[in-house]
N, C-alpha and C positions, 0 to 999 in steps of 0.2 A: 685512761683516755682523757678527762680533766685535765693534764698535764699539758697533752697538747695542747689542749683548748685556750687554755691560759698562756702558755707560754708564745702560741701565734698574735694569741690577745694582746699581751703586751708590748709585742714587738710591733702590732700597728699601733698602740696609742704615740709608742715612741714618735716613729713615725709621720703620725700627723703633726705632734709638735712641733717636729724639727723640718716639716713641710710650711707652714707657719712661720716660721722662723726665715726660712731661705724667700718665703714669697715675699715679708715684708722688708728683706734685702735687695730682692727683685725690684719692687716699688720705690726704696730709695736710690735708685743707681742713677739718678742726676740729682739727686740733694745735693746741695753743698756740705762739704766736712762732715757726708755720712760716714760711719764707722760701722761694715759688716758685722753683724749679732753671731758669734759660733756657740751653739750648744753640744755639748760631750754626756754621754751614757755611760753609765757602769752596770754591773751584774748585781744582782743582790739573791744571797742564801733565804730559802724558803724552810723556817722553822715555825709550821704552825700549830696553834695552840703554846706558843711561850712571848707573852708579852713584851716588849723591851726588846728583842732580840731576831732580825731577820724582819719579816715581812709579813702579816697576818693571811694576807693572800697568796696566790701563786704568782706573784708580778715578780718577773726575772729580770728583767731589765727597768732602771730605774733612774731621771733626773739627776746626773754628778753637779754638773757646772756650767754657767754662763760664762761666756766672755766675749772681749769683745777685737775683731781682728783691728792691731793699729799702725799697718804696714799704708804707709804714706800713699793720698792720689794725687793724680794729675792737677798739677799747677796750671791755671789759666789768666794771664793777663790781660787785667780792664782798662789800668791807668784811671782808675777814680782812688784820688785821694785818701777815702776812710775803708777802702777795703785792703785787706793784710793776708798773706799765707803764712806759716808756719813753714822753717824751713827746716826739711828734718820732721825729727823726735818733737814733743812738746804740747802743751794745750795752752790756750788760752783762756784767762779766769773772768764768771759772771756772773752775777750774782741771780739764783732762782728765783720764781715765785715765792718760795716759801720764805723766804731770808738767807736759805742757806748755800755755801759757796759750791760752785761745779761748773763742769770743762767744756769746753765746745774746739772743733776745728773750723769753727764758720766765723772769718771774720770777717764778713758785709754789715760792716758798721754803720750807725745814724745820729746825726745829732736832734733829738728830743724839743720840744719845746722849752724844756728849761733849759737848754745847751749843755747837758748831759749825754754821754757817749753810751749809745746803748747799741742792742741789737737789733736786728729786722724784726724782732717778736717784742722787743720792748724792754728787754732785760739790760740794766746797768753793767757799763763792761768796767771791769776792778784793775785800778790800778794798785801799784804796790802799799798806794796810802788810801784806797779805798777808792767810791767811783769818781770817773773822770771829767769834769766840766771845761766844756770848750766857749773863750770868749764869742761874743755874737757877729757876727761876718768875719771871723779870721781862717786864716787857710790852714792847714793841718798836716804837719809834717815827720811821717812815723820812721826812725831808725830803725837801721836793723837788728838792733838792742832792746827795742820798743819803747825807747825815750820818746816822748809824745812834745810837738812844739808847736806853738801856733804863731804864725805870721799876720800883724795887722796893719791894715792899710796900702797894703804894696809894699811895704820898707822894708827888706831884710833884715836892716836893723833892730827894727825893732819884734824880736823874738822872744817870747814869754814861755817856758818848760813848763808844760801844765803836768807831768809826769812821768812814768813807765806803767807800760804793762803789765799787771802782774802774770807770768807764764811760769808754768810749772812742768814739770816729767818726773811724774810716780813711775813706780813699780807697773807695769802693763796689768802681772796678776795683780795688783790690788785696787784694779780700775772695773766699773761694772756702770752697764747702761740704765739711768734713772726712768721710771714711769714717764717724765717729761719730755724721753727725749735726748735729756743733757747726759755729760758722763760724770761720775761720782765715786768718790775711793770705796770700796770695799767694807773697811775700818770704820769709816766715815768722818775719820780726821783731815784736817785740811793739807792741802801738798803743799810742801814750801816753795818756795818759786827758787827758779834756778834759770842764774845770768846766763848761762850758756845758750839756753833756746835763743835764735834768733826767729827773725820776721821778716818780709818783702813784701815791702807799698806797693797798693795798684796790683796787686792779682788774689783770685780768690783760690782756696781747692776743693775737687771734685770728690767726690763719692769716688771710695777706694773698692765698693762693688762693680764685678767682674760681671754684667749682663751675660754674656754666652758660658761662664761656668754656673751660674745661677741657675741657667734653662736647662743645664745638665745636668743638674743635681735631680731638680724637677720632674723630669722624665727617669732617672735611675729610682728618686722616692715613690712614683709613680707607680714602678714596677715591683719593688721591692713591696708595696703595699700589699698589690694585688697579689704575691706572690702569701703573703700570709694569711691573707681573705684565702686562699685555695686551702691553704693547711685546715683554716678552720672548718671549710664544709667538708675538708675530707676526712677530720675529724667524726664528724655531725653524722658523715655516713658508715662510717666504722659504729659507732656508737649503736645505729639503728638498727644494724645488720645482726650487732652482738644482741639486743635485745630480742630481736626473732630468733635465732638461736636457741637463746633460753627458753622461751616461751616456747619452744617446739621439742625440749626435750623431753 
């Protein structure tokens, strides 16, 4: 009887994780350069009383994998100068809070008071020779290369290469969503940049969450919940039933 119990048990904890998961997809679906969180399950053997090996408890189902889905969203065109999409494949490079390098699809760029190219959160955006300083009232002219050029004074002529972009494209499996937010290899070694990503000045991109599958999932996790809340109490009453039994023989 245990058996059941646990194994409807675990089947809601799953559950509510990966309820959790889809609501906080739900909530980004107008972020900019959100990236939907997918979580996967595996089965796991129940050997108990052997250390090392299986599961101590009855828990059948058990946490495989995060990932995270990086099938491109909607490009929207602003026509402001420091904002950039990714065209395609690709991420663009920033340097975290902590020091350490990671990805983002949100290029709504700012220039800083020190005239540092950073992000809306305040993060230094990495060029290929590290971060980018933009001279003070010059215009800002990003290729589709991500060669960075600033125009001063009105004069075409006079154009100063303050750099590139540094953009990269790992491995998708070796990419996983940091605590912050940001996206972060796997390994935790830095991605090499790779000339082929390109970029388009003046538009940003949306969040690749799908609101009307989101709300479907929601209502299937919904049901699929309750449908193992039922196993357990019908568990609870098998169990009560067999105790009077006993007691009455």
């Amino acid at each position: 009887m245990d058996r059941m119990i646990y194994t409807a048990m675990t089947g809601a904890r799953t559950l509510v994780d990966r309820q959790a998961t889809v609501s906080n997809n739900l909530a980004n679906a107008s972020t900019t350069g959100f990236r939907a969180e997918m979580v996967a399950y595996r089965t796991a053997p129940v050997i108990p009383g052997r250390p090392g090996e299986g599961q101590m408890t009855r828990y059948l189902a058990v946490d495989s994998t995060t990932g995270i889905d990086v099938t491109p969203g909607p490009v929207e065109k602003t026509e402001r100068p420091l904002d950039v999409a990714i065209d395609g494949p690709g991420w663009l490079t920033v340097q975290a809070a902590d020091g350490s390098e990671a990805y983002t699809r949100d290029g709504r760029f700012e220039i800083d008071s020190n005239g540092q190219l950073v992000t809306r959160e305040g993060l230094p955006v990495l060029g290929e020779g590290g971060p980018i300083t933009v001279p003070q009232d010059a215009r800002v002219v990003i290729g589709r290369d991500g060669s960075i050029s600033a125009v001063s004074g009105g004069d075409v002529k006079q154009i100063q290469q303050l750099g590139r972009l540094q953009m990269v494209n790992p491995e998708p499996t070796n990419l996983m969503k940091r605590p912050d937010g940001l996206i972060g290899t796997r390994d935790g070694n830095p991605a090499d940049p790779d000339p082929a990503v390109k970029v388009v000045q003046g538009s940003v991109e949306g969040s690749n969450v799908s609101p009307v599958a989101s709300l479907v999932d929601m209502i299937a996790l919904a049901r699929q919940f309750e449908v193992q809340m039922q196993l357990i109490k019908k568990a609870d009453e098998n169990g009560q039933k067999s105790q009077q039994l006993l007691s009455n023989s």
